[in-house]
Backbone as XML, in Angstrom:
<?xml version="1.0"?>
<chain id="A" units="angstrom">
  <residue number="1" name="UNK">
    <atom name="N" x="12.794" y="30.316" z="74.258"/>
    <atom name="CA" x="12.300" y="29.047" z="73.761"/>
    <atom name="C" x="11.879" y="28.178" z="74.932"/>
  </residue>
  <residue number="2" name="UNK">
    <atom name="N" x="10.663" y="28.308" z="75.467"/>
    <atom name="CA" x="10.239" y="27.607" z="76.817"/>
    <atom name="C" x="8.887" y="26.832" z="76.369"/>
  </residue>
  <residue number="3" name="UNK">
    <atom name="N" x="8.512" y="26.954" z="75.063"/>
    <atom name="CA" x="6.990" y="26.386" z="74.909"/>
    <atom name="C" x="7.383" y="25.104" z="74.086"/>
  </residue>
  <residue number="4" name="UNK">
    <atom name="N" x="8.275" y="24.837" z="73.433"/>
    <atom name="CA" x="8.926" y="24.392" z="72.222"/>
    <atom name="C" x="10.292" y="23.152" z="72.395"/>
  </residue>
  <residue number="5" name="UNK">
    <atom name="N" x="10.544" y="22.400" z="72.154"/>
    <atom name="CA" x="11.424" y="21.705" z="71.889"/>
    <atom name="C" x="12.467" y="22.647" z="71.222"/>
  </residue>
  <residue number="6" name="UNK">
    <atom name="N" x="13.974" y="22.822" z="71.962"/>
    <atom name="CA" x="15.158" y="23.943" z="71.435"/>
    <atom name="C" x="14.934" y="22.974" z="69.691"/>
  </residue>
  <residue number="7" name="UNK">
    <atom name="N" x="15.320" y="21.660" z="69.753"/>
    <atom name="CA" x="15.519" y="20.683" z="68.506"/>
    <atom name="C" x="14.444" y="20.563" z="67.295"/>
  </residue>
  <residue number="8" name="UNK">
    <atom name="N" x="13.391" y="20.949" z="68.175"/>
    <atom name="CA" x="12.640" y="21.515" z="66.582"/>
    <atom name="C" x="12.354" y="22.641" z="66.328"/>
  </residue>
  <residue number="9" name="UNK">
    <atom name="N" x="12.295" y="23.509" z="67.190"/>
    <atom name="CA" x="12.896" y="25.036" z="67.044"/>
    <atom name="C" x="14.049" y="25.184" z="66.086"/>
  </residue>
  <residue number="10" name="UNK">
    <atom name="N" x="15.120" y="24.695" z="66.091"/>
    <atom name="CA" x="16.316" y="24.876" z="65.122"/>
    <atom name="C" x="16.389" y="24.067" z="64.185"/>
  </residue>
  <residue number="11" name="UNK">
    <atom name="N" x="15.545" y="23.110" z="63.906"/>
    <atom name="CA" x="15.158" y="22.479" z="62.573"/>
    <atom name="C" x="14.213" y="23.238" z="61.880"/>
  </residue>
  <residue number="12" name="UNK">
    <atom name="N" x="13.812" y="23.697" z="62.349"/>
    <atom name="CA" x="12.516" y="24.247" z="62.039"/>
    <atom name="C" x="13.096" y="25.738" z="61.046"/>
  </residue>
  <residue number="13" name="UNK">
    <atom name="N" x="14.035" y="26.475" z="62.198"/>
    <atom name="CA" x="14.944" y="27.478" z="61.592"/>
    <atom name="C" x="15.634" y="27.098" z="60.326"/>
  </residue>
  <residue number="14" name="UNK">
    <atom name="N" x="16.580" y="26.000" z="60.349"/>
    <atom name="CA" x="17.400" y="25.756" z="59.052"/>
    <atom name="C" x="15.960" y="25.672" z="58.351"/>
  </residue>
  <residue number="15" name="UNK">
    <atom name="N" x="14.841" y="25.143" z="58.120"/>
    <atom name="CA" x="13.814" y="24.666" z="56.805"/>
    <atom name="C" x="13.597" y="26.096" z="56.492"/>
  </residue>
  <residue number="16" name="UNK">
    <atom name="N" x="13.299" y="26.959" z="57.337"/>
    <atom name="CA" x="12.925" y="28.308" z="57.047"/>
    <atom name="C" x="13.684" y="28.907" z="56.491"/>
  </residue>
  <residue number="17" name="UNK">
    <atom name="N" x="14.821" y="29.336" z="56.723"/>
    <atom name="CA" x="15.955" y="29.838" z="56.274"/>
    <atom name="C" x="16.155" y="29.461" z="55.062"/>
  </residue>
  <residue number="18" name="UNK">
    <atom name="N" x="16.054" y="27.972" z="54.678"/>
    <atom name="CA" x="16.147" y="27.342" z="52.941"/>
    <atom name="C" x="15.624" y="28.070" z="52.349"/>
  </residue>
  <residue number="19" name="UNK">
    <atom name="N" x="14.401" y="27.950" z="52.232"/>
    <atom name="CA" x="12.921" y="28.049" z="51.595"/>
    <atom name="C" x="12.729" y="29.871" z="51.903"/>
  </residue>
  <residue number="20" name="UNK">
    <atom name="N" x="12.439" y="30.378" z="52.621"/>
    <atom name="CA" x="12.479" y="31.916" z="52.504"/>
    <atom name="C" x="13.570" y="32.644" z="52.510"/>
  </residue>
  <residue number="21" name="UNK">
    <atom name="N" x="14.709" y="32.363" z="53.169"/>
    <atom name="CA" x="15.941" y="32.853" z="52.745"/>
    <atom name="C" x="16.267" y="33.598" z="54.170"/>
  </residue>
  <residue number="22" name="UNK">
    <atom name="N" x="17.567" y="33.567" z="54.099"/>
    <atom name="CA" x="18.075" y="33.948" z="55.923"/>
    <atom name="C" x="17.718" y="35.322" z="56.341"/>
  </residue>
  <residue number="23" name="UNK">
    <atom name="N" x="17.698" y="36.242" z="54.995"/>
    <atom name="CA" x="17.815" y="37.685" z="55.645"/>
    <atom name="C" x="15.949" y="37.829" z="55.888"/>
  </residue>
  <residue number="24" name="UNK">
    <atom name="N" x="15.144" y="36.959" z="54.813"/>
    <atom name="CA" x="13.996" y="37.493" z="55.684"/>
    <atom name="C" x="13.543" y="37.143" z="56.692"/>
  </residue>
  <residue number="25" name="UNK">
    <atom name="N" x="14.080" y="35.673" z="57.273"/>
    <atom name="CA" x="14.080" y="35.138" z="58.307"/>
    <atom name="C" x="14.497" y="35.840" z="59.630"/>
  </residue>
  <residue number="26" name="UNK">
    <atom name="N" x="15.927" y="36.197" z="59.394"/>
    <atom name="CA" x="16.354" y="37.010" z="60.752"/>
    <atom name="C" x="15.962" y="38.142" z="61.115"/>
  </residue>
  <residue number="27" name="UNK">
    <atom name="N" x="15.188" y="38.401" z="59.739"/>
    <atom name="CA" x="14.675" y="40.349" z="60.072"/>
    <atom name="C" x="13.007" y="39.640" z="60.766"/>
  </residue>
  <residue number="28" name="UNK">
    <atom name="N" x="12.326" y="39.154" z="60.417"/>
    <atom name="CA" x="11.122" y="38.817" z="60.832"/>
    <atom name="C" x="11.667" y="38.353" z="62.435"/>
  </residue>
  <residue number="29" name="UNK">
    <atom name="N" x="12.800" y="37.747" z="62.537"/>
    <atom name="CA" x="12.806" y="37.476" z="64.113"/>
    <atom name="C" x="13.634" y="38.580" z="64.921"/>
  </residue>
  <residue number="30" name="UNK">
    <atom name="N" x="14.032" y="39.295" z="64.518"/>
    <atom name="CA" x="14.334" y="40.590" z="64.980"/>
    <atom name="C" x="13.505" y="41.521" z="65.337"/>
  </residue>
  <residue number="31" name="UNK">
    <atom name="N" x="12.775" y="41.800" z="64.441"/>
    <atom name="CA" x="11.834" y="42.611" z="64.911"/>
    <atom name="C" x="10.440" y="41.901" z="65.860"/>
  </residue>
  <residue number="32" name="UNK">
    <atom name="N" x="10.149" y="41.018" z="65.786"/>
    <atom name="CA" x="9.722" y="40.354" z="66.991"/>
    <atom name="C" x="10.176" y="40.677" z="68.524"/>
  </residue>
  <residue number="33" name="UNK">
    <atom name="N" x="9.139" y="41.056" z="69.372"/>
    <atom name="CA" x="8.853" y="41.646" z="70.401"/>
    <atom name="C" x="8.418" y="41.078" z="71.393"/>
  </residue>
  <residue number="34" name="UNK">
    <atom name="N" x="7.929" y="41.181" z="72.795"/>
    <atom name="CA" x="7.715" y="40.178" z="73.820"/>
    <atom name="C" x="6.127" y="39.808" z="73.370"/>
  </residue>
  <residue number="35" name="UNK">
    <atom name="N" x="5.587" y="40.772" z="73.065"/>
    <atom name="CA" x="3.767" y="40.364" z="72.153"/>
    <atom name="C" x="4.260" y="39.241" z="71.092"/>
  </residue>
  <residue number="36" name="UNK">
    <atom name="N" x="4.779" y="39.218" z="69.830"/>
    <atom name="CA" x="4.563" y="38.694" z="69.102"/>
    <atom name="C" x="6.068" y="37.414" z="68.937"/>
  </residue>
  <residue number="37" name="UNK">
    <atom name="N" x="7.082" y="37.504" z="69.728"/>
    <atom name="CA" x="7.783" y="36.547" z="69.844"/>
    <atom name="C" x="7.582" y="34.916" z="70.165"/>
  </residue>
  <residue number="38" name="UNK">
    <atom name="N" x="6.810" y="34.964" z="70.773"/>
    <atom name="CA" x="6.315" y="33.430" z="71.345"/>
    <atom name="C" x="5.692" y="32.980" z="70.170"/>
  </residue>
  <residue number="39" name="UNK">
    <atom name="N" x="4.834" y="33.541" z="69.036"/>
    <atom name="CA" x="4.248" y="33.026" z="68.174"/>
    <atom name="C" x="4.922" y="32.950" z="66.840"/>
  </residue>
  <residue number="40" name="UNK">
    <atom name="N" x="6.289" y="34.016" z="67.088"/>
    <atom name="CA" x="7.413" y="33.499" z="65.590"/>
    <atom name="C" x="7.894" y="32.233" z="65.940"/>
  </residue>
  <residue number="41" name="UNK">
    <atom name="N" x="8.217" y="31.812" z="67.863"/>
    <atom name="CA" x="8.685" y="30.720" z="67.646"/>
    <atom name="C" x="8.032" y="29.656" z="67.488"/>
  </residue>
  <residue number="42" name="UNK">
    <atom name="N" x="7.214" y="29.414" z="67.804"/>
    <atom name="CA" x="6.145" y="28.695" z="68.017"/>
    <atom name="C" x="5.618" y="28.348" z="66.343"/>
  </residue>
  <residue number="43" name="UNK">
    <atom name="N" x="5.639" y="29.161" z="65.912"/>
    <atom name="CA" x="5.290" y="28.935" z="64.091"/>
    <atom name="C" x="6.356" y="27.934" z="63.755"/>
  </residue>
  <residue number="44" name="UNK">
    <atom name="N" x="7.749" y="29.081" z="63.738"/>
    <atom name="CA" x="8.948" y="27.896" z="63.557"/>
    <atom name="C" x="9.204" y="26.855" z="64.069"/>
  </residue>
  <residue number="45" name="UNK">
    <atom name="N" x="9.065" y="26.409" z="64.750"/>
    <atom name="CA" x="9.162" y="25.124" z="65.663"/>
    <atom name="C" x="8.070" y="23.742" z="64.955"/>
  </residue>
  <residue number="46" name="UNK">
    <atom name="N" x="6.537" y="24.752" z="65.076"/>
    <atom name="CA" x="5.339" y="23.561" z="64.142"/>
    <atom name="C" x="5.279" y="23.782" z="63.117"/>
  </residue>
  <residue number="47" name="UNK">
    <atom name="N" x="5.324" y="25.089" z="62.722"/>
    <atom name="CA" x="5.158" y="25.111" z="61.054"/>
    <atom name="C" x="6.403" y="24.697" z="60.056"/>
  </residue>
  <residue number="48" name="UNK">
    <atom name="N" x="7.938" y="25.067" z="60.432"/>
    <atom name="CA" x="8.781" y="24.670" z="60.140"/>
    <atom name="C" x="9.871" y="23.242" z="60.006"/>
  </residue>
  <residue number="49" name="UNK">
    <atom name="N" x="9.655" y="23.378" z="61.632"/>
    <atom name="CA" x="10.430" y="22.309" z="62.306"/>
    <atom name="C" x="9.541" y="20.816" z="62.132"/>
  </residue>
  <residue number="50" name="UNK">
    <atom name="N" x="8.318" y="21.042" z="62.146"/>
    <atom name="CA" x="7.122" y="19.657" z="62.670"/>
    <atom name="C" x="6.643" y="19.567" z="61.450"/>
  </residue>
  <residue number="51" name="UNK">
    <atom name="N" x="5.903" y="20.432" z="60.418"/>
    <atom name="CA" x="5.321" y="20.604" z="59.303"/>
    <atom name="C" x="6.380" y="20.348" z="58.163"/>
  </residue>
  <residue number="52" name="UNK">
    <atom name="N" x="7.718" y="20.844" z="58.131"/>
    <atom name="CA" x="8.337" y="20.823" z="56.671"/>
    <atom name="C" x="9.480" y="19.932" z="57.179"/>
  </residue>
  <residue number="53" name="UNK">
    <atom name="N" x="9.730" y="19.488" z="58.796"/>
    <atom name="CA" x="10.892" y="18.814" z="58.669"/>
    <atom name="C" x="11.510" y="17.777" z="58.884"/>
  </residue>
  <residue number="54" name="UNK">
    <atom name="N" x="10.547" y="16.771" z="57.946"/>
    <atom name="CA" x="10.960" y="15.379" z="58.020"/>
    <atom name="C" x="11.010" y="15.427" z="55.944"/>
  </residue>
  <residue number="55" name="UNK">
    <atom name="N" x="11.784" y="14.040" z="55.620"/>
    <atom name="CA" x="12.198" y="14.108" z="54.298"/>
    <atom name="C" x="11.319" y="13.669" z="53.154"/>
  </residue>
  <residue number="56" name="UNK">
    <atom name="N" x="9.928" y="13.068" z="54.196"/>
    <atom name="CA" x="9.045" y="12.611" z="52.860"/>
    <atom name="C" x="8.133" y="12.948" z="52.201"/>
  </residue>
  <residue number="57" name="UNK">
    <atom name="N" x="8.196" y="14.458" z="51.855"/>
    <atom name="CA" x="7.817" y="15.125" z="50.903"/>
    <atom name="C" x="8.891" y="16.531" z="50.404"/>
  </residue>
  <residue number="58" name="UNK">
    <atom name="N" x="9.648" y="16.699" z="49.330"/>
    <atom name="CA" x="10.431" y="17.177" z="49.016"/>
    <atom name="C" x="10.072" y="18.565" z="49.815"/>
  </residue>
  <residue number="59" name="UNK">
    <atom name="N" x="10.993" y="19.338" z="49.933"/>
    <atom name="CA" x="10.679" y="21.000" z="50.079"/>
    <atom name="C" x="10.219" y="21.626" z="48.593"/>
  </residue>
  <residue number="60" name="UNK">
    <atom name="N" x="10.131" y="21.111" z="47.324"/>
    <atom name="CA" x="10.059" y="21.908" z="46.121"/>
    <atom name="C" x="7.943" y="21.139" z="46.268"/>
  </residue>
  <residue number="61" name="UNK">
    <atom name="N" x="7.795" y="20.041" z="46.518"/>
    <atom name="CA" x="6.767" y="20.056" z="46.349"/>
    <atom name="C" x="5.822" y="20.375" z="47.711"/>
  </residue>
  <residue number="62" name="UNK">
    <atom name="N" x="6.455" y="20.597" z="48.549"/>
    <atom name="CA" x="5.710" y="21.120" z="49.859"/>
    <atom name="C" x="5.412" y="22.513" z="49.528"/>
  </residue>
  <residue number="63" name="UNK">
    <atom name="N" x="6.458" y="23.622" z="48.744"/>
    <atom name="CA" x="5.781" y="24.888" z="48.318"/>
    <atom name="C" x="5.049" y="24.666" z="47.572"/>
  </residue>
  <residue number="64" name="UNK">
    <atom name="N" x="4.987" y="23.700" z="46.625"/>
    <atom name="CA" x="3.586" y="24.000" z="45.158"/>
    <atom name="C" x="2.612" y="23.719" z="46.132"/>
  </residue>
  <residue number="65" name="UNK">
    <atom name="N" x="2.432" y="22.487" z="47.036"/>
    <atom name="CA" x="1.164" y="22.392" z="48.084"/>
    <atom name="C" x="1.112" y="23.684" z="48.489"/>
  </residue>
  <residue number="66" name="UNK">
    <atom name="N" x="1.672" y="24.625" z="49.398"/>
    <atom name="CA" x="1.376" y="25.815" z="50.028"/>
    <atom name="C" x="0.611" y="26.787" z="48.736"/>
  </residue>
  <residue number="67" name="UNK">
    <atom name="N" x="1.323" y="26.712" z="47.585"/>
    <atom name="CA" x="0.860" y="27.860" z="46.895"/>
    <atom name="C" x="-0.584" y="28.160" z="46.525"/>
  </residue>
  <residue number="68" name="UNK">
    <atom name="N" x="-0.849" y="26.343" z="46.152"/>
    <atom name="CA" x="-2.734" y="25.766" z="45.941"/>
    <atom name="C" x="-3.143" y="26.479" z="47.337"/>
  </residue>
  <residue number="69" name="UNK">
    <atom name="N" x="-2.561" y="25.749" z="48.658"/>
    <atom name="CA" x="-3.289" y="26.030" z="49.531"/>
    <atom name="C" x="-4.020" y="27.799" z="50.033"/>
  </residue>
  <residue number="70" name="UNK">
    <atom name="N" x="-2.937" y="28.028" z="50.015"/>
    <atom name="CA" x="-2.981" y="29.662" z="50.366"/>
    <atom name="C" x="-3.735" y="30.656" z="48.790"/>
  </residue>
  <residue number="71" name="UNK">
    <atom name="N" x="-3.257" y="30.495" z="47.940"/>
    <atom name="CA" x="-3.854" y="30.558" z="47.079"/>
    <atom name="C" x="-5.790" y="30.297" z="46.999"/>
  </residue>
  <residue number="72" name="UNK">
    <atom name="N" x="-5.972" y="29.076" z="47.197"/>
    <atom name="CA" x="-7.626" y="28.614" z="47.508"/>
    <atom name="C" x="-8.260" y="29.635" z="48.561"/>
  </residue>
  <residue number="73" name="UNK">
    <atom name="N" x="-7.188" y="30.222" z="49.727"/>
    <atom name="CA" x="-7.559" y="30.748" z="50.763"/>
    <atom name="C" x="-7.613" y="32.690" z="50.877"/>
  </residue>
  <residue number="74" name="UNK">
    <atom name="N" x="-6.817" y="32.702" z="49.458"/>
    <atom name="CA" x="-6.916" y="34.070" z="49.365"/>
    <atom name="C" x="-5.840" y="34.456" z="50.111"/>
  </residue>
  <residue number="75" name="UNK">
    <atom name="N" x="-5.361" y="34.123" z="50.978"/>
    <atom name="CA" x="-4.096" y="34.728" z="51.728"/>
    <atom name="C" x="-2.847" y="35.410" z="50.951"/>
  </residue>
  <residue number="76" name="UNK">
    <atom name="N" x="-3.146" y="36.244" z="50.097"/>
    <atom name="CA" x="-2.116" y="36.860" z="49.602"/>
    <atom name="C" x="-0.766" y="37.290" z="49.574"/>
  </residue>
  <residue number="77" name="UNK">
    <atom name="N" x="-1.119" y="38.069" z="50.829"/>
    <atom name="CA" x="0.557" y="38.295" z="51.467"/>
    <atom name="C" x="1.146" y="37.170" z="51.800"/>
  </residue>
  <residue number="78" name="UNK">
    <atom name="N" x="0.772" y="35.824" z="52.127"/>
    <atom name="CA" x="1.611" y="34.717" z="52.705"/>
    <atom name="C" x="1.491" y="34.378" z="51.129"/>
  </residue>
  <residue number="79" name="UNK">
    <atom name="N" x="1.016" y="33.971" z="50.148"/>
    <atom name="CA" x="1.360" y="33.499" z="48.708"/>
    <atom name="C" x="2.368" y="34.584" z="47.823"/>
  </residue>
  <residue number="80" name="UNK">
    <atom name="N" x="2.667" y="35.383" z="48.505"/>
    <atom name="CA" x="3.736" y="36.218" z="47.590"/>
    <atom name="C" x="4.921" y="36.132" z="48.574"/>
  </residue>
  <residue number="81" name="UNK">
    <atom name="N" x="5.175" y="35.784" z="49.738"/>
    <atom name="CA" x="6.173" y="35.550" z="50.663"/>
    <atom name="C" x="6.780" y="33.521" z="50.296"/>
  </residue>
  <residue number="82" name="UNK">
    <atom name="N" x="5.471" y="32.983" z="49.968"/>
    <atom name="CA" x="5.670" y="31.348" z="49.670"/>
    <atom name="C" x="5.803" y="31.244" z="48.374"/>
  </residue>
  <residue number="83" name="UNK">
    <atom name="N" x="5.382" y="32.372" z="47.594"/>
    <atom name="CA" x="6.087" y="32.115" z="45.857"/>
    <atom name="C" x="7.665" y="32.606" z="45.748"/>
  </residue>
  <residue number="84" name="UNK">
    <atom name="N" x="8.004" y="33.340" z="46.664"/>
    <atom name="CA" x="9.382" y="33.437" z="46.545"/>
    <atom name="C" x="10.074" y="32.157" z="46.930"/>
  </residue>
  <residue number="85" name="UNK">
    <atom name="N" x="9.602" y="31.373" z="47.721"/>
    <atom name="CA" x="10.221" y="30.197" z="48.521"/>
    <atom name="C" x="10.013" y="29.182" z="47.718"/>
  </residue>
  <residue number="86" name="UNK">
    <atom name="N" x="9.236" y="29.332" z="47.141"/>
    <atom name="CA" x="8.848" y="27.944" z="46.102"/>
    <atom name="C" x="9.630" y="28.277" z="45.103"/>
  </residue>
  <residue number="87" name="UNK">
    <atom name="N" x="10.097" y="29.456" z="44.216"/>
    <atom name="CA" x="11.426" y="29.364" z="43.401"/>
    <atom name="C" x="12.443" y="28.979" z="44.146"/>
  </residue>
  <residue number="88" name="UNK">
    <atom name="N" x="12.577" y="29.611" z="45.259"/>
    <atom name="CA" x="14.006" y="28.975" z="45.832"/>
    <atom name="C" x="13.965" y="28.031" z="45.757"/>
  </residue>
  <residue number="89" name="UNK">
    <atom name="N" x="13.154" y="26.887" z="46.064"/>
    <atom name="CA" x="12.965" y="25.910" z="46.139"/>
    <atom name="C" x="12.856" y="24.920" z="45.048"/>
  </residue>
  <residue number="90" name="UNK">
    <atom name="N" x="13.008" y="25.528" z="43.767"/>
    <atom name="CA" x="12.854" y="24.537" z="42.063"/>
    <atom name="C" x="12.116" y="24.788" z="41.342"/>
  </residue>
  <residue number="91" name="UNK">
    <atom name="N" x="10.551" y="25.619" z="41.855"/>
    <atom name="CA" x="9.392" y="25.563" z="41.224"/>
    <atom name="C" x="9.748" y="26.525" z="40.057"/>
  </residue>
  <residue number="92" name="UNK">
    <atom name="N" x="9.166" y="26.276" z="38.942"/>
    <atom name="CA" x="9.438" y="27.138" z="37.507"/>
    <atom name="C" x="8.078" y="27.497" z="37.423"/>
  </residue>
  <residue number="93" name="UNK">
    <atom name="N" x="8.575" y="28.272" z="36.490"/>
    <atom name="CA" x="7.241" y="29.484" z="36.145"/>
    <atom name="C" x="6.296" y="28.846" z="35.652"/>
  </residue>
  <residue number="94" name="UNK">
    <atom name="N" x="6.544" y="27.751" z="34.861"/>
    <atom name="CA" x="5.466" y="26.928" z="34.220"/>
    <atom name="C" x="4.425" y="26.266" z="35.464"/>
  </residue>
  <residue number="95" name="UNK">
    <atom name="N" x="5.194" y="25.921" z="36.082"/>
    <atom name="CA" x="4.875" y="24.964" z="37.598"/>
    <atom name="C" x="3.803" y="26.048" z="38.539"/>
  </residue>
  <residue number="96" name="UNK">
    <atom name="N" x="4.159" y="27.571" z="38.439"/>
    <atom name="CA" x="3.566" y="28.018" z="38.903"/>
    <atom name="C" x="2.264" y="28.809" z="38.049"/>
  </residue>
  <residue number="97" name="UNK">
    <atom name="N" x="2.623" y="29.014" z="37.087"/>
    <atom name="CA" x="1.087" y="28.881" z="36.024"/>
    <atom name="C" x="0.217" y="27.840" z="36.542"/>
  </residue>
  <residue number="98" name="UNK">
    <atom name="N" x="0.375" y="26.131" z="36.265"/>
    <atom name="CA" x="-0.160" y="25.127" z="36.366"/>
    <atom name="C" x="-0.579" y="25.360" z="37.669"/>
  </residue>
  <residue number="99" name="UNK">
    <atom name="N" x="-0.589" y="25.696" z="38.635"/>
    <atom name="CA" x="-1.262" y="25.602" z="40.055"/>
    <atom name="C" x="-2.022" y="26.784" z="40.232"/>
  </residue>
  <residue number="100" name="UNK">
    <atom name="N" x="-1.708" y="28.159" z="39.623"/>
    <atom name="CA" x="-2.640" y="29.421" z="39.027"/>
    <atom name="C" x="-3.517" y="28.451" z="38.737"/>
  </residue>
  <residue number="101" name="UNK">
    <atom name="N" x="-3.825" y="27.742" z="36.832"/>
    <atom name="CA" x="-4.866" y="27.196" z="36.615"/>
    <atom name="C" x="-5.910" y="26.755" z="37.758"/>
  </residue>
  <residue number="102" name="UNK">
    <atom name="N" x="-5.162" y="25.717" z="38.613"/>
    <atom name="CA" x="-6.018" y="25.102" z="39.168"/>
    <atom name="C" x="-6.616" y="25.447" z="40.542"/>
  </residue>
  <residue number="103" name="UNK">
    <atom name="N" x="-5.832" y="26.747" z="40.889"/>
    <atom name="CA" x="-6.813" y="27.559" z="41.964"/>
    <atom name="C" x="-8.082" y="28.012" z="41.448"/>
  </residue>
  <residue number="104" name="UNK">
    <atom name="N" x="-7.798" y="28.422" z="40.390"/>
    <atom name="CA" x="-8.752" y="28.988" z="39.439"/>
    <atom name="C" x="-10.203" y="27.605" z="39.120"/>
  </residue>
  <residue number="105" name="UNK">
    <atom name="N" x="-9.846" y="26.684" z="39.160"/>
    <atom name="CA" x="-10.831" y="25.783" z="38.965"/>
    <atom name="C" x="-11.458" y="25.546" z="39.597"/>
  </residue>
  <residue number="106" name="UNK">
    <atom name="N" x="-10.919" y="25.336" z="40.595"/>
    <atom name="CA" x="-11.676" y="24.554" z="41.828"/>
    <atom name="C" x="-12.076" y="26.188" z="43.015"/>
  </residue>
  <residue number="107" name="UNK">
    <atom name="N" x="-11.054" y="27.286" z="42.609"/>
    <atom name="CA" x="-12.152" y="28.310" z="43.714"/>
    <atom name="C" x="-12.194" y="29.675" z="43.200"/>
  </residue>
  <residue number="108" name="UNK">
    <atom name="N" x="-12.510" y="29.639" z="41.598"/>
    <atom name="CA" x="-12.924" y="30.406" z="40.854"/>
    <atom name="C" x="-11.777" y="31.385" z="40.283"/>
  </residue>
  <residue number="109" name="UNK">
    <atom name="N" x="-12.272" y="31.735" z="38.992"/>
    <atom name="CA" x="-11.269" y="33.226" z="37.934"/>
    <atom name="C" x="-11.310" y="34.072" z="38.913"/>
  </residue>
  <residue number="110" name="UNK">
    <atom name="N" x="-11.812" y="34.785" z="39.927"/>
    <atom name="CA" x="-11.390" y="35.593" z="40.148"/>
    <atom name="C" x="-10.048" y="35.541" z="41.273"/>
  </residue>
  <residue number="111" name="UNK">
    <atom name="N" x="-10.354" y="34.185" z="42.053"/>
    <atom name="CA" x="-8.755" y="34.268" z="42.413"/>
    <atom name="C" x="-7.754" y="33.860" z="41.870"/>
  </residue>
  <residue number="112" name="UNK">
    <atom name="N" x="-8.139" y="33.144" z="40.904"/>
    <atom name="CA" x="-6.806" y="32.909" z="40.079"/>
    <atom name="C" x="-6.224" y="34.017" z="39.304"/>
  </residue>
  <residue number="113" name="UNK">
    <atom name="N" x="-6.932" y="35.214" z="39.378"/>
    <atom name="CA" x="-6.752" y="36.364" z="38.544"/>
    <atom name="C" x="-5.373" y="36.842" z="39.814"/>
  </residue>
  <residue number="114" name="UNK">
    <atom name="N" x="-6.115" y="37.141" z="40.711"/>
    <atom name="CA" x="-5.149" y="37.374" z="41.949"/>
    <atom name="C" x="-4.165" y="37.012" z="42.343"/>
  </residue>
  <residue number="115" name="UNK">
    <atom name="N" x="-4.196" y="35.796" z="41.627"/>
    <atom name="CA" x="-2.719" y="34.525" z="42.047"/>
    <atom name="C" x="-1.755" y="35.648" z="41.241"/>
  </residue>
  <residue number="116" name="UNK">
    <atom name="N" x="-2.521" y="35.500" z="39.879"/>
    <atom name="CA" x="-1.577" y="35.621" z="38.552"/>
    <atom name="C" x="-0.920" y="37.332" z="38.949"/>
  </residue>
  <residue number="117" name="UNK">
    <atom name="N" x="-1.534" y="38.618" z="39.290"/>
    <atom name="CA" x="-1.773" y="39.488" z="39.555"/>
    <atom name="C" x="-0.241" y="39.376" z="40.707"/>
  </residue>
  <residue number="118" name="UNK">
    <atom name="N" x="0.126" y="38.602" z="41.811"/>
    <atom name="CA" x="0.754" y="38.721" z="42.403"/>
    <atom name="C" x="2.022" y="37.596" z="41.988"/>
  </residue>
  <residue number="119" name="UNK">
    <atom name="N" x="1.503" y="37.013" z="41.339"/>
    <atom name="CA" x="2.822" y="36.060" z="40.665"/>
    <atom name="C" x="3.686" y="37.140" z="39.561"/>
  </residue>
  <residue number="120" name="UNK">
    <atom name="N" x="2.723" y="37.697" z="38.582"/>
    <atom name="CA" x="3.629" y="38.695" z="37.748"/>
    <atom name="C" x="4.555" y="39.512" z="38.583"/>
  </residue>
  <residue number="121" name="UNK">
    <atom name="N" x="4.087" y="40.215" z="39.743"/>
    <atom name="CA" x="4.946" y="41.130" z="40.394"/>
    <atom name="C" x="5.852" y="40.202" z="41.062"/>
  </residue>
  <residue number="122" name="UNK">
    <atom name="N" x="6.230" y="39.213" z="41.516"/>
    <atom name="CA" x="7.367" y="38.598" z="41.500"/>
    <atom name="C" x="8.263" y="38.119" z="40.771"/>
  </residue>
  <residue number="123" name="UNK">
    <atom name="N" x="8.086" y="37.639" z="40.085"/>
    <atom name="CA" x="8.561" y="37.211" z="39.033"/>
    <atom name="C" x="9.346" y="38.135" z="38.110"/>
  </residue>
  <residue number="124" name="UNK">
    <atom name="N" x="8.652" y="39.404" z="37.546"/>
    <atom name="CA" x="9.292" y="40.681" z="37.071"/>
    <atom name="C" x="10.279" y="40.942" z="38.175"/>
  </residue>
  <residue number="125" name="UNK">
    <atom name="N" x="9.813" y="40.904" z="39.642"/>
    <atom name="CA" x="10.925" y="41.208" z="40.043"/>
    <atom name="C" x="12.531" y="40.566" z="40.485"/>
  </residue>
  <residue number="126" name="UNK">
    <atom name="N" x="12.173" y="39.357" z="40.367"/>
    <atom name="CA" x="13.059" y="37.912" z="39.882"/>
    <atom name="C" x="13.536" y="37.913" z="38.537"/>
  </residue>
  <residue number="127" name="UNK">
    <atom name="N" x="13.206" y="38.977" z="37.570"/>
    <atom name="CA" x="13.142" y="38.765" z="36.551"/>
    <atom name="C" x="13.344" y="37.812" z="35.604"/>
  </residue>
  <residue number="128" name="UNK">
    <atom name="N" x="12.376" y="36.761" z="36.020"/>
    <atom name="CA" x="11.790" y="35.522" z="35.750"/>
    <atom name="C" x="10.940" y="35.393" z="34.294"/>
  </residue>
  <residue number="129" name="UNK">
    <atom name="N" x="9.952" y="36.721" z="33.846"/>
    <atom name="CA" x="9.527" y="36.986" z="33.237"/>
    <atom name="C" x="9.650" y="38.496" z="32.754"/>
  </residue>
</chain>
């Protein structure tokens, strides 16, 4: 940790740890290597620590933001890693329909088909639905 503040580095860790859950957390930083280590911390530190960790926007509605976002962007694999976090986090199935819809509006049926497509396979496997 030499690029980074240790203090938002480990804020950054506890937000992560909430929201995705410890074991996928510690395995993603485990297997991290001298190539790709500087940029797990470095994520955690801004994306975690700087991005999710101050109190004025809940963590339940900071995932429905991620889900639109990533979702609009097609990023798949990070919207099936942030739909798990967004249940952890409160979001209900309804909650996550309603933001399906509106990917779908604003950046067309066919990714909202995709949302839905990767929301079912979580969810079945949450057995949520």
């Amino acid at each position: 940790m030499s690029l980074f503040d240790e203090d938002l580095f480990l804020k950054g860790l506890e937000q992560r740890k909430g929201t995705l859950g410890a074991e996928y957390v510690e395995k993603n930083l485990a297997a991290a290597d001298e190539f790709t280590r500087p940029f797990q911390e470095a994520m955690t530190a801004w994306c975690w620590g700087f991005g999710w960790g101050d109190d004025v926007i809940a963590p339940k509605t900071r995932s429905m933001m991620n889900l639109a976002m990533l979702g609009a962007l097609g990023k798949m694999h990070e919207w099936e890693i942030h739909l798990n976090g967004a249940l952890n986090n409160g979001v209900t199935v309804e909650e996550v329909r309603a933001i399906i819809h509106v990917v779908g509006i604003y950046c067309g049926v066919p990714q909202s088909l995709e949302c839905f497509r990767v929301a079912r396979k979580v969810l079945e496997e949450r057995g949520l639905i």
